[in-house]
C-alpha positions, 0 to 999 in steps of 0.5 A, spaced: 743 660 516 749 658 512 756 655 515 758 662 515 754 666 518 754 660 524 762 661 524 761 668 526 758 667 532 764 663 535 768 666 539 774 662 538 778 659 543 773 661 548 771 656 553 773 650 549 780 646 550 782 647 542 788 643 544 783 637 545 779 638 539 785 639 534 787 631 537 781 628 535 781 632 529 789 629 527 786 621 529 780 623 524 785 624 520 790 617 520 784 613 518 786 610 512 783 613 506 777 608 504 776 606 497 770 605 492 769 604 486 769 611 483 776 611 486 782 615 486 776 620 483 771 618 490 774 616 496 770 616 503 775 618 509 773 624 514 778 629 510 777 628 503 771 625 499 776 625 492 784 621 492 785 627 487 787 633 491 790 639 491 796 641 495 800 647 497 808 647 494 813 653 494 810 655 487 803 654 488 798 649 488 800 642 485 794 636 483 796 629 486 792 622 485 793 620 494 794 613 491 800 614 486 805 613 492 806 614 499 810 619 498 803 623 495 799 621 500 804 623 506 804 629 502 796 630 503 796 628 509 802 633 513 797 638 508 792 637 513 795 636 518 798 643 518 791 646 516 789 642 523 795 645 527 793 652 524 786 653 526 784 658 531 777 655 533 773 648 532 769 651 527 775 652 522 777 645 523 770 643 522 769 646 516 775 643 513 772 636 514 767 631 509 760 632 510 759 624 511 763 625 517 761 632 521 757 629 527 763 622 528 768 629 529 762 632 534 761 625 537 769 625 540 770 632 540 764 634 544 767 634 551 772 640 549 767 644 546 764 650 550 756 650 548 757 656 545 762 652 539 758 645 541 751 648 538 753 651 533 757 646 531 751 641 531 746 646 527 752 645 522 753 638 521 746 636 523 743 640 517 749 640 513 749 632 513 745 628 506 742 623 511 744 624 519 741 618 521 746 613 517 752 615 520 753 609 523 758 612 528 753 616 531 746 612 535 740 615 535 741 615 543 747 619 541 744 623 536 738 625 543 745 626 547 747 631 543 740 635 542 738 635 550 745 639 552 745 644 546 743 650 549 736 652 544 738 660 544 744 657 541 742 652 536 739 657 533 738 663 529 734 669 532 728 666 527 728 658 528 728 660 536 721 664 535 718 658 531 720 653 536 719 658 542 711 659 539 710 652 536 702 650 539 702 644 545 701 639 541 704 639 533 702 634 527 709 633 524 710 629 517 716 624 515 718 622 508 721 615 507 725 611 500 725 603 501 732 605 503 731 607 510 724 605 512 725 601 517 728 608 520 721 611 520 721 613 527 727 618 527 729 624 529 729 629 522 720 630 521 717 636 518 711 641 519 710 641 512 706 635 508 710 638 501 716 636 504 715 629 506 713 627 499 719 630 496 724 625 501 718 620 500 720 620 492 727 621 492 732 619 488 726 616 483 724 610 489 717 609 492 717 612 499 712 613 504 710 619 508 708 618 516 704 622 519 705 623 527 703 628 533 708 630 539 708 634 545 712 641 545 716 638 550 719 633 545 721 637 542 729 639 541 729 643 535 727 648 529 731 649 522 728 653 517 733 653 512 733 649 506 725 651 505 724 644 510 720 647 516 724 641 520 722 639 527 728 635 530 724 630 536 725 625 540 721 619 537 720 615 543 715 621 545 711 620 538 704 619 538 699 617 533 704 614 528 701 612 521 702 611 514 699 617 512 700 616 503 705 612 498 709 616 494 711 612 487 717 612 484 718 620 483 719 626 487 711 630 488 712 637 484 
């Protein structure tokens, strides 16, 4: 399920303090906007992932570097507040965030949301993020708080449910990990399919390595068919059996 399709199952406003969730929204978006060495092209910030951007005047769109001047970026900056201040649901302000920053805004948003917009929103960010587990904004125990409240028939869509509900007493997950993240091997994101954890094992051209472990249906908080991943979302301090099950080198498995 892609982040329209979610977006069409929020009913906006509904059950969710909309007033609330645009402040969290708006103090997101006075961090200052961090520089890297590919700046002004890529910047980190929770609205933007590039210093060029693109703003609205009377005759059209107008391109601004945010670091030419203060004036550009506080012209950047009433942009997206007002679209903050134009949204009519969490999930169009949501959609307007960068990537890197989807669970931060869901961490201090959540107290607002109805479970409806909490759980689609959480699909969402958690399947949309590169690597969830590096933000460091969001603790596995926060990351576990978040799942343990989803409702699962909301989590996912009507397929992801049918899987997770049909899922056998006991199940074999895989878990592919770089050099970059090995001591995180015990997290939440497994997989089902042996073929997936080789490719995060070899990305990006680095020796990885694939865990095998079991864990009890119970332990389980969710199911995410999309992007060919069959992913198992647990909770690790219930894993049992974890091993090193093969070495990937350098390159990703075909």
């Amino acid at each position: 399920m892609t982040d329209t399709q979610r977006a069409k199952i929020i009913a906006p406003g509904v059950q969710t303090d909309l007033a609330s969730v645009k402040l969290v929204a708006e103090t997101l978006l006075k961090m200052k906007v961090g520089k890297t060495d590919m700046s002004p092209l890529v910047v980190t910030h929770p609205f933007t992932s590039s210093g060029i951007v693109g703003v609205h005047t009377g005759k059209g769109m107008e391109v601004l570097d945010i670091f030419s001047s203060k004036e550009a970026m506080s012209r950047w900056r009433s942009t997206v507040q007002a679209g903050i201040e134009a949204a009519n649901s969490a999930i169009q302000i949501f959609i307007m965030l960068n990537k890197p920053y989807y669970l931060t805004f869901l961490k201090y948003a959540q107290p607002y949301l109805s479970d409806k917009d909490f759980a689609a929103i959480l699909a969402s960010a958690w399947t949309g993020s590169e690597n969830p587990h590096d933000d460091c904004n969001v603790s596995k125990k926060d990351f576990l708080q978040m799942f343990h409240r989803a409702k699962s028939e909301l989590l996912m869509d009507e397929d992801e449910f049918k899987v997770f509900t049909e899922l056998p007493d006991t199940i074999t997950v895989f878990r592919g990990v770089t050099d970059f993240n090995k001591k995180n091997y015990k997290g939440l994101a497994w997989s089902r399919e042996l073929r997936v954890a080789e490719w995060f094992a070899g990305r990006f051209g680095e020796h990885g390595t694939v865990y095998r472990a079991t864990i009890d249906k119970q332990y389980v908080l969710a199911y995410f068919g999309g992007r060919n991943e069959a992913e198992v979302v647990v909770d690790p301090r219930h894993l049992k059996n974890v091993q090193k099950y093969m070495e990937v080198s350098g390159r990703n498995p075909k």
